[in-house]
C-alpha positions as a LaTeX table, in Angstrom:
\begin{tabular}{lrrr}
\hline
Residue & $x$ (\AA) & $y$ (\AA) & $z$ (\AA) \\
\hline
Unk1 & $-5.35$ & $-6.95$ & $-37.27$ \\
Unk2 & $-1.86$ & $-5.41$ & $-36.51$ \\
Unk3 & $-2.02$ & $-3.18$ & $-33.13$ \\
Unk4 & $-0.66$ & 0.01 & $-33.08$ \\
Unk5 & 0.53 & 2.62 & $-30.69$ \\
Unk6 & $-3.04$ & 3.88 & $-29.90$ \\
Unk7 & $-3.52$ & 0.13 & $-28.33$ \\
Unk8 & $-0.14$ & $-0.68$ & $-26.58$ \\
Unk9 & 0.94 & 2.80 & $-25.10$ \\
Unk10 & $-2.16$ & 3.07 & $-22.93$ \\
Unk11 & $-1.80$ & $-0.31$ & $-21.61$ \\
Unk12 & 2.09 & $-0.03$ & $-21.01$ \\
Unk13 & 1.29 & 3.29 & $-18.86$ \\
Unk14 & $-1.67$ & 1.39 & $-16.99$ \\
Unk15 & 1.03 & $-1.55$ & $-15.93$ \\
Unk16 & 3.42 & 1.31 & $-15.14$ \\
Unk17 & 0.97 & 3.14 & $-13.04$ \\
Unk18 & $-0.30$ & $-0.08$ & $-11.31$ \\
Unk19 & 3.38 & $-1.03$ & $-10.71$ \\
Unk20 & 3.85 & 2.26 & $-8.87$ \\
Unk21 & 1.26 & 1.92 & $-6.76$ \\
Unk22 & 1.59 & $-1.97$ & $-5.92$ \\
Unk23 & 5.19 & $-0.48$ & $-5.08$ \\
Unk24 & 4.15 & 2.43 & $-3.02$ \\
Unk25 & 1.60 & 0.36 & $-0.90$ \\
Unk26 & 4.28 & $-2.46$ & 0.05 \\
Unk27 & 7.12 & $-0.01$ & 1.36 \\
Unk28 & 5.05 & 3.29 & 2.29 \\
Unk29 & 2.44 & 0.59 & 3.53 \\
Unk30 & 4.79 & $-0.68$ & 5.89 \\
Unk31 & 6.09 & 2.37 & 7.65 \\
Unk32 & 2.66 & 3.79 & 7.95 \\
Unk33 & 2.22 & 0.78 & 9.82 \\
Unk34 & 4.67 & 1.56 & 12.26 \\
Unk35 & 3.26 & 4.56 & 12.65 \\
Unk36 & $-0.04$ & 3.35 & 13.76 \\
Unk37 & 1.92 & 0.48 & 16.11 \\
Unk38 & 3.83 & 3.74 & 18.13 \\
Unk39 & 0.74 & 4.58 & 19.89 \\
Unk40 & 1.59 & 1.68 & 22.86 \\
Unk41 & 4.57 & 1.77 & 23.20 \\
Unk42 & 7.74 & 3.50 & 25.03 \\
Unk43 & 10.21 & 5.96 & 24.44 \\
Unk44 & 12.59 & 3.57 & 23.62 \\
Unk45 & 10.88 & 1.56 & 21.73 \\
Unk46 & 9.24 & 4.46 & 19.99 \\
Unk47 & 12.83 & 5.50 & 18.98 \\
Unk48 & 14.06 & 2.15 & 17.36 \\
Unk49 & 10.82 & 1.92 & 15.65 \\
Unk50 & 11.51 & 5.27 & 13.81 \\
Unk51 & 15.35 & 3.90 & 13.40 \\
Unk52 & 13.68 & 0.84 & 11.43 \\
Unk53 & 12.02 & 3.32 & 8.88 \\
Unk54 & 14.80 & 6.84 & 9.13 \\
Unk55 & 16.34 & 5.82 & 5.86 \\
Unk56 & 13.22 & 4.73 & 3.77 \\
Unk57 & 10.19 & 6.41 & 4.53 \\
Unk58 & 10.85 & 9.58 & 2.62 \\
Unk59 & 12.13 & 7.93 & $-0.52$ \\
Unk60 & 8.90 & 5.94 & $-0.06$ \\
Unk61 & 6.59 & 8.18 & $-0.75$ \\
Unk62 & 8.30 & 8.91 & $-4.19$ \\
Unk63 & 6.40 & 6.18 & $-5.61$ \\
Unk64 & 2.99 & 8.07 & $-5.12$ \\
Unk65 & 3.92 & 10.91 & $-6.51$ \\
Unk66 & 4.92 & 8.61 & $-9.84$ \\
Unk67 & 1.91 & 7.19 & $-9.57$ \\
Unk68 & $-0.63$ & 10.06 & $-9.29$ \\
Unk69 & 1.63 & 11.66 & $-11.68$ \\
Unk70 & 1.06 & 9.08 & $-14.55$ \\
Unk71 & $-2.40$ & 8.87 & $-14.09$ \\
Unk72 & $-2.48$ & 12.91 & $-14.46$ \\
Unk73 & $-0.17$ & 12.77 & $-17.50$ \\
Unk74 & $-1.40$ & 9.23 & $-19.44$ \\
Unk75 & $-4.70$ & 9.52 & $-18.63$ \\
Unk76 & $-5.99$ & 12.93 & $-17.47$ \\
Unk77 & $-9.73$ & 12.70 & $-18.04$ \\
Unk78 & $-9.59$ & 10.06 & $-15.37$ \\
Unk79 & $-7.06$ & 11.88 & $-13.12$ \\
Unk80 & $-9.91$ & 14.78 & $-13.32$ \\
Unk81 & $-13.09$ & 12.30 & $-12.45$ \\
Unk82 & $-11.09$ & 10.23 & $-10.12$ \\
Unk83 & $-10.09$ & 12.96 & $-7.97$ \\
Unk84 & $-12.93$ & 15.40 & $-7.95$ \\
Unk85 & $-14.90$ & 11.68 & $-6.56$ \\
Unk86 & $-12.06$ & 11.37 & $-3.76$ \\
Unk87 & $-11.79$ & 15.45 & $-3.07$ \\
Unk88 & $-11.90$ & 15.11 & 0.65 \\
Unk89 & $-9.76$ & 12.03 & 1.29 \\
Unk90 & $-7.32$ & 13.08 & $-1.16$ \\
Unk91 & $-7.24$ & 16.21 & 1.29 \\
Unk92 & $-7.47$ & 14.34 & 4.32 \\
Unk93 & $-4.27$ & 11.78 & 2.61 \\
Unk94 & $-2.36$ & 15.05 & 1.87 \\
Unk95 & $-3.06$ & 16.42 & 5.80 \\
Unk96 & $-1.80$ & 13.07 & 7.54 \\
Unk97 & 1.38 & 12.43 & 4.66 \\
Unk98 & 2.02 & 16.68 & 5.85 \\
Unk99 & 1.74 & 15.87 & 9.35 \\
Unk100 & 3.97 & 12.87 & 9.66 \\
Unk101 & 6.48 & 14.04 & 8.04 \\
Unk102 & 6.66 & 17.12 & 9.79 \\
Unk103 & 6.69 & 15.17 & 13.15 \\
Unk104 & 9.00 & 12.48 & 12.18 \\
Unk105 & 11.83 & 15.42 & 11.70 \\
Unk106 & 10.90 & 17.53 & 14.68 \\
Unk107 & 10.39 & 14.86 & 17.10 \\
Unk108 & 14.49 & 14.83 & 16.97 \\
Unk109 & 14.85 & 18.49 & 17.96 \\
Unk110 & 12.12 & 18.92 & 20.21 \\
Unk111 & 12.86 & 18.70 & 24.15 \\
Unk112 & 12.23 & 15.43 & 25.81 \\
Unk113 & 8.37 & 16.94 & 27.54 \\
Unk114 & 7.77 & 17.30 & 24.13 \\
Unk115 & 8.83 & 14.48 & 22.36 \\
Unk116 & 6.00 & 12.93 & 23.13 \\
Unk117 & 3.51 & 15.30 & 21.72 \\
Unk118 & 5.43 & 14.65 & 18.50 \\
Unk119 & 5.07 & 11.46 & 18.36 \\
Unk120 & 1.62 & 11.38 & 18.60 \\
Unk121 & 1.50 & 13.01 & 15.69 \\
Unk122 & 3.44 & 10.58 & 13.91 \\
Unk123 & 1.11 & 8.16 & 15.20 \\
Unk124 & $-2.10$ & 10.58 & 13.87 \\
Unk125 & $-0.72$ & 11.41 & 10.47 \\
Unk126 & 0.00 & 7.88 & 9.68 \\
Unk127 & $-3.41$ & 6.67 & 11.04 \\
Unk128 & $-5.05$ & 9.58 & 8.80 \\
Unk129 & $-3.28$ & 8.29 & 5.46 \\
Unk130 & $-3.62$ & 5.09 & 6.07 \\
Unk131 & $-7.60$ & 5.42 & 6.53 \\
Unk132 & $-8.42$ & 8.06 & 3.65 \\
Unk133 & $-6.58$ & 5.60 & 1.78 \\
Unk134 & $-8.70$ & 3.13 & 2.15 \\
Unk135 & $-11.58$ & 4.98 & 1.92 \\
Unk136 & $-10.36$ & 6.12 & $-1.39$ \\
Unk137 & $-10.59$ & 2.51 & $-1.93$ \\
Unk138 & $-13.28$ & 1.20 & $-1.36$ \\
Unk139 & $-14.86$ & 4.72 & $-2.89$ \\
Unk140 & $-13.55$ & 3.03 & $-6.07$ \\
Unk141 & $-14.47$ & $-0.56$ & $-6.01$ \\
Unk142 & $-18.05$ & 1.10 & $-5.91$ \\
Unk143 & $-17.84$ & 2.80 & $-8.62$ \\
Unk144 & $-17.71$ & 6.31 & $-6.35$ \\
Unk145 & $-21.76$ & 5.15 & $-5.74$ \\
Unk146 & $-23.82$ & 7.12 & $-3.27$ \\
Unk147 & $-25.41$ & 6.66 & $-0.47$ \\
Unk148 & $-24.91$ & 5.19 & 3.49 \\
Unk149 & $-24.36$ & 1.73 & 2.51 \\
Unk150 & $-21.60$ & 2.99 & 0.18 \\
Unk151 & $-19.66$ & 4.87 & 3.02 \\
Unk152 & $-20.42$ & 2.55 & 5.21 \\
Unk153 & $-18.08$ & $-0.11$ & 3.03 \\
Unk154 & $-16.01$ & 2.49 & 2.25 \\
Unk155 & $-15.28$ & 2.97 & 5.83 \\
Unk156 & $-15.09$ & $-0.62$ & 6.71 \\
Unk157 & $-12.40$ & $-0.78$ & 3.93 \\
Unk158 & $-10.50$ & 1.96 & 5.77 \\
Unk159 & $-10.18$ & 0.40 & 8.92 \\
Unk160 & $-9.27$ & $-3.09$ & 7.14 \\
Unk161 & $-6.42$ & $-1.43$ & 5.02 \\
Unk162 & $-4.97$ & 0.94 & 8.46 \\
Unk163 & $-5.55$ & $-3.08$ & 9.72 \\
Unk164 & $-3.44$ & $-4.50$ & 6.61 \\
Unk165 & $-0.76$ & $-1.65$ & 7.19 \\
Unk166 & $-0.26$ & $-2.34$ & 10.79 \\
Unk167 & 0.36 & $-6.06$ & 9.42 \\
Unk168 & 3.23 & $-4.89$ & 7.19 \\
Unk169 & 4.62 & $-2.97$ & 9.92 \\
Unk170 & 4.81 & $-5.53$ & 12.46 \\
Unk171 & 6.02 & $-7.62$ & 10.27 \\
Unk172 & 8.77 & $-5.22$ & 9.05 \\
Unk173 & 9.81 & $-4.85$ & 12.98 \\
Unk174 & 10.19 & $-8.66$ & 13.21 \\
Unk175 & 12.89 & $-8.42$ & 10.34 \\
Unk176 & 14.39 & $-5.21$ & 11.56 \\
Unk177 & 14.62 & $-5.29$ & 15.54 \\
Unk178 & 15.04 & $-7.98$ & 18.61 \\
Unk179 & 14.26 & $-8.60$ & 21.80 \\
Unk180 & 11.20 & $-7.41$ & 23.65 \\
Unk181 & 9.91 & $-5.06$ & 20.81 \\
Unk182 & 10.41 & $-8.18$ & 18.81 \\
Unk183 & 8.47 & $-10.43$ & 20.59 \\
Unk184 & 5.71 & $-7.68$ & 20.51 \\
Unk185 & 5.57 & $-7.12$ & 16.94 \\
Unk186 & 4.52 & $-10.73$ & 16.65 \\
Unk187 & 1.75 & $-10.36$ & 18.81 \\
Unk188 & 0.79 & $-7.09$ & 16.51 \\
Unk189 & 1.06 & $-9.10$ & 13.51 \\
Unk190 & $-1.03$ & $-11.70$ & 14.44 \\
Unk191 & $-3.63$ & $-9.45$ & 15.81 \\
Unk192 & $-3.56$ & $-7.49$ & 12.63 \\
Unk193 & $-3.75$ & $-10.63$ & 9.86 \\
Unk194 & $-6.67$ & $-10.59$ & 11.14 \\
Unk195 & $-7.91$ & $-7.22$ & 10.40 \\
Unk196 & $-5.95$ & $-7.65$ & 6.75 \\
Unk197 & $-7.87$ & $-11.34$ & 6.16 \\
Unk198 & $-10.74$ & $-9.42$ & 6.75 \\
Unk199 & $-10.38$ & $-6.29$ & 4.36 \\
Unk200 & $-9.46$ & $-8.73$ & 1.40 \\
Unk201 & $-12.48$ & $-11.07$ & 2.33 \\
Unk202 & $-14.89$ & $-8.22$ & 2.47 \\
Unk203 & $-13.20$ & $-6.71$ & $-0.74$ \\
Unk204 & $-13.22$ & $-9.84$ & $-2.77$ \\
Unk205 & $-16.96$ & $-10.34$ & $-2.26$ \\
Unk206 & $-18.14$ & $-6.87$ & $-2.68$ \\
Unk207 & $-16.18$ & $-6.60$ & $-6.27$ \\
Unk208 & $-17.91$ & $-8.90$ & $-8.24$ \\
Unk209 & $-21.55$ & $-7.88$ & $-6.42$ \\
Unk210 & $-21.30$ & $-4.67$ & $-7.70$ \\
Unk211 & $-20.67$ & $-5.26$ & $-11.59$ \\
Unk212 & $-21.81$ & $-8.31$ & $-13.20$ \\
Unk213 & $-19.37$ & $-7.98$ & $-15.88$ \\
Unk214 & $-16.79$ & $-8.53$ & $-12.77$ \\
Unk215 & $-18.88$ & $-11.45$ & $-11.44$ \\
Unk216 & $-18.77$ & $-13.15$ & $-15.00$ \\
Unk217 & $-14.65$ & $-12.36$ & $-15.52$ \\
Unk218 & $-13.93$ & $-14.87$ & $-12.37$ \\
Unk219 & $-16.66$ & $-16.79$ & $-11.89$ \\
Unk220 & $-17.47$ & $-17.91$ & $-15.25$ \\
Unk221 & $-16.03$ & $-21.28$ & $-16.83$ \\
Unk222 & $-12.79$ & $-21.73$ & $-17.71$ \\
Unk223 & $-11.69$ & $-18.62$ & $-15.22$ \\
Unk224 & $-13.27$ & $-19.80$ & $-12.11$ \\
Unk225 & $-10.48$ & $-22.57$ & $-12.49$ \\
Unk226 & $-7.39$ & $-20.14$ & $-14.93$ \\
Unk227 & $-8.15$ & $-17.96$ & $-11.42$ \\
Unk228 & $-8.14$ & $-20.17$ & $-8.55$ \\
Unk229 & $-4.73$ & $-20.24$ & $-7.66$ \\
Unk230 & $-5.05$ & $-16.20$ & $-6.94$ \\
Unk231 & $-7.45$ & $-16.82$ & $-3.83$ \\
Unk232 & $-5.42$ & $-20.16$ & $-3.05$ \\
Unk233 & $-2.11$ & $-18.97$ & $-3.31$ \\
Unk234 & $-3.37$ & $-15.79$ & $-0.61$ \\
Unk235 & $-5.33$ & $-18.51$ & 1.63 \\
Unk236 & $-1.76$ & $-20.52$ & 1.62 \\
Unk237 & 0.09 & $-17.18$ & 2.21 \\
Unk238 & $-1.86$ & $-15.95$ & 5.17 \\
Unk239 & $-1.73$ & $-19.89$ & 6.67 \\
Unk240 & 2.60 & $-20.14$ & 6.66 \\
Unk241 & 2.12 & $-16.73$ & 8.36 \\
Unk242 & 0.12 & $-17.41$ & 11.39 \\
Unk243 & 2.47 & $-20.84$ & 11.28 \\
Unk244 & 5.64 & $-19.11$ & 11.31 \\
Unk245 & 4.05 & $-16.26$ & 13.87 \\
Unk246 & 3.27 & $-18.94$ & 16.49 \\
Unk247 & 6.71 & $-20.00$ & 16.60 \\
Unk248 & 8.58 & $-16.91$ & 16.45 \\
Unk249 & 11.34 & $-15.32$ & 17.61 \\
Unk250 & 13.11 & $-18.83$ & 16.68 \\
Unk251 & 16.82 & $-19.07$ & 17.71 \\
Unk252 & 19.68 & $-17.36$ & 16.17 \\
Unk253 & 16.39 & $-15.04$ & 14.37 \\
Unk254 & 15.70 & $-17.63$ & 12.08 \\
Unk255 & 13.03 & $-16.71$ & 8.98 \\
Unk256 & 12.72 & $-13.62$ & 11.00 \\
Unk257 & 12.43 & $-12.49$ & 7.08 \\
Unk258 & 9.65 & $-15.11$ & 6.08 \\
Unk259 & 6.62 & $-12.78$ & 7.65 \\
Unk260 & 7.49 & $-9.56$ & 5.65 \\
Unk261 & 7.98 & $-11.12$ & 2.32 \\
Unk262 & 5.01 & $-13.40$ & 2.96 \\
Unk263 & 2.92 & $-9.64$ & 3.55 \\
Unk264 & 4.44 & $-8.67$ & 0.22 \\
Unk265 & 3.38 & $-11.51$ & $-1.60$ \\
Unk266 & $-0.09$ & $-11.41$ & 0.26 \\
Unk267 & $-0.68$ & $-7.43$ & $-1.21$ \\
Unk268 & 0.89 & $-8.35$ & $-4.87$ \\
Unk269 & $-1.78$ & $-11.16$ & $-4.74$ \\
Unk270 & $-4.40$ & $-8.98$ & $-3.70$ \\
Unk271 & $-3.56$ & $-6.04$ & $-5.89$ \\
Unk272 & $-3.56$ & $-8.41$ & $-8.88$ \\
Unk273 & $-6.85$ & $-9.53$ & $-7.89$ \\
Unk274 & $-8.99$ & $-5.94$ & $-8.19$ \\
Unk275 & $-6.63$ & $-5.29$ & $-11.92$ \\
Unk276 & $-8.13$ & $-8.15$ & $-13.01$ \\
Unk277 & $-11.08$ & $-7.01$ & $-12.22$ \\
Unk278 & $-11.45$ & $-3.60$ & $-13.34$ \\
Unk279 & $-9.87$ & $-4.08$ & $-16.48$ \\
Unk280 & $-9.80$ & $-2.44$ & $-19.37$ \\
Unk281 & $-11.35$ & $-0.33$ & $-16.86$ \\
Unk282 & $-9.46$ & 3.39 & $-15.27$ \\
Unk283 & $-12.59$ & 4.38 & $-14.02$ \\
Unk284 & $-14.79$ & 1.61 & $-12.82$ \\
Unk285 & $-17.49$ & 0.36 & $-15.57$ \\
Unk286 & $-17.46$ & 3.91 & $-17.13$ \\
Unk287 & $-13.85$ & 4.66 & $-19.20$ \\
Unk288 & $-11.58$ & 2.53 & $-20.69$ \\
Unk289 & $-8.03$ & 2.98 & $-20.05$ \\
Unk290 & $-8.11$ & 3.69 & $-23.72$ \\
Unk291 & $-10.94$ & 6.27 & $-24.26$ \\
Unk292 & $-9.08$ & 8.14 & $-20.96$ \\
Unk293 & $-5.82$ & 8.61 & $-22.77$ \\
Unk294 & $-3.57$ & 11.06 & $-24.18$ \\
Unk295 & $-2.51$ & 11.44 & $-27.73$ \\
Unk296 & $-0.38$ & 8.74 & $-28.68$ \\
Unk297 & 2.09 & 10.96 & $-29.35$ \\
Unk298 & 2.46 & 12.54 & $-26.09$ \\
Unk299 & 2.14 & 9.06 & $-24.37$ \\
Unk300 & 5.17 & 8.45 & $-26.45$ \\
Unk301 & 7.51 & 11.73 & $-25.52$ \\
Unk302 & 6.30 & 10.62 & $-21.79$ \\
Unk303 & 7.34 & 7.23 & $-22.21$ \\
Unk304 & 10.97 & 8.35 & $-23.22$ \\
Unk305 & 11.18 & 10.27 & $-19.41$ \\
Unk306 & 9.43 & 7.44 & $-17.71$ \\
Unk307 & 12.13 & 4.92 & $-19.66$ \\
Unk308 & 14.82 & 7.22 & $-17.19$ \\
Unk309 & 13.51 & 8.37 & $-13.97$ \\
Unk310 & 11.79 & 4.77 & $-13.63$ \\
Unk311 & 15.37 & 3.03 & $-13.41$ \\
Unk312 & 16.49 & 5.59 & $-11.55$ \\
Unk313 & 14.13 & 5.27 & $-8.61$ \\
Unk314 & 14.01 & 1.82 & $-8.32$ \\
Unk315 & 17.95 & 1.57 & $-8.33$ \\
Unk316 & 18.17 & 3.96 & $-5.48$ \\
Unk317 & 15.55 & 2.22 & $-3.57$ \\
Unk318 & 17.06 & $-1.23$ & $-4.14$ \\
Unk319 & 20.77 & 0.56 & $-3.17$ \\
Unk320 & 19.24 & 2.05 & $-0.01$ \\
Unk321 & 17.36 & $-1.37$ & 1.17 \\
Unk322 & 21.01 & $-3.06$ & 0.72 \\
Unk323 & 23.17 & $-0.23$ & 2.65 \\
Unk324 & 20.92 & $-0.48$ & 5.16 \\
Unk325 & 20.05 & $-4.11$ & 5.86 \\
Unk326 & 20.43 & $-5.98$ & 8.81 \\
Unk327 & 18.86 & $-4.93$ & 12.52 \\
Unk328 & 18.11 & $-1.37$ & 13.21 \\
Unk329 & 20.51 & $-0.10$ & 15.38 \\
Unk330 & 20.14 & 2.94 & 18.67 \\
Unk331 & 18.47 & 6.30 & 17.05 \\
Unk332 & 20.79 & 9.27 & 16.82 \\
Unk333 & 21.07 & 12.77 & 15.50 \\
Unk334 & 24.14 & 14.52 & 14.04 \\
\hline
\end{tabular}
């Protein structure tokens, strides 16, 4: 039977949506990180830190507002269930996103006896996001259940993703800065593999626990073996890691880039893992990404404005990433 637009428009928007998001969570992921790494360290360092992140971490956030946008627009009677579930952390992700970025620009005007106050809120906003984000998470995975147990995982799933963030960050600092701060963001990002090991582990067992119909999709013959390289290939990921980590800073900065891309391949991984296993699913066991759609024909008149802004966004983000590669250099103002 031939499949029309009522079957192929949902599930292009659902890839675009999950693309946004996978995007989003690798670059805002990583300077939320650094956020959460500021809280220990100097003025100095606190200052090259925000140098490694001034001309991304704005544009970074544009890939959230795609992706909350498409859900509301492609599939609004999930954008309504999912976020009436998540109320308060959506708030509470809103309140920390608000407060970073209003400390990130007035940490450069205040004096220096307040400088620091500013930077502690840097540090707070990007610890808030990066926890009701998780939350949200692992709100989801559950199927927005009640009761403690529930927020108990939820909560353990917010710590491991602030935990997987810091991981990102670190690792971003070993590609973007040298000498001392260097050395310390490989002692953060083996610390914090740890957390990020973790989250996935805990994550990857609690999935197919709480749906059978999730338990069957991997465990099941032939996709227990069609599947295996997903787990393997993360296992493998997170192993050249801690190798490389032990080693570094090598001479002359050497695969200083290895760690970061390694993190991106470990979250693209990862993220693949829970589409797999919530689809055809937008809200978990409940509506298909189908029965949660718009008209066709309003998917289509979308589709025409994604097919521009989409190229758009990515081409400035890949522009910006090129203009300003290599080491961050000494924070100014003008």
């Amino acid at each position: 039977m031939e499949l029309g637009m009522e079957f192929w428009l949902p599930l292009i928007f659902a890839g675009l949506m999950g693309l946004a998001i996978l995007i989003y969570v690798v670059l805002d992921g990583f300077d939320l990180g650094i956020g959460i790494l500021m809280a220990k360290t100097d003025v100095g360092e606190r200052d090259r830190m925000i140098a490694s992140i001034g001309p991304f971490w704005d544009a970074n956030e544009t890939w959230l507002v795609l992706g909350v946008g498409l859900l509301l627009v492609a599939f609004p009677v999930a954008h309504g269930i999912i976020l009436g579930a998540l109320y308060l952390p959506t708030a509470l992700l809103l309140a920390g996103l608000i407060l970073r970025g209003v400390a990130f620009d007035f940490r450069a005007k205040a004096q220096d006896k307040h400088k620091r106050a500013w930077d502690y809120a840097f540090f707070f906003g990007s610890l808030l996001a990066a926890l009701a984000q998780g939350y949200m998470l692992g709100s989801y995975i559950l199927g927005f259940a009640g009761g403690w147990a529930a927020h108990l995982f939820a909560l353990l799933t917010a710590a491991m993703l602030a935990g997987g963030y810091a991981f990102i960050g670190a690792c971003w600092l070993i590609l973007k800065t040298e000498g001392d701060l260097q050395h310390r963001a490989v002692r953060w990002a083996r610390l914090a593999s740890w957390f990020t090991g973790g989250g996935i582990v805990a994550v990857s067992l609690a999935t197919p626990l709480v749906s059978a119909r999730i338990f069957a999709s991997w465990f099941e013959l032939p996709n227990l073996l069609l599947l295996a390289p997903i787990p393997v290939a993360t296992a493998g990921l997170f192993l050249w890691v801690e190798i490389l980590l032990r080693k570094m800073p090598l001479a002359d900065d050497r695969r200083a880039w290895q760690p970061f891309v390694c993190c991106i391949g470990i979250f693209a991984l990862s993220f693949v893992g829970l589409a797999y296993s919530f689809y055809p699913f937008v809200v978990p066991d409940s509506l298909t990404i189908w029965q949660a759609a718009a008209a066709p024909e309003s998917l289509l008149f979308m589709l025409v404005g994604v097919a521009i802004v989409l190229p758009m966004i990515l081409g400035y983000t890949i522009f910006s990433y090129i203009v300003f590669r290599g080491k961050a250099r000494d924070l100014t103002y003008y």
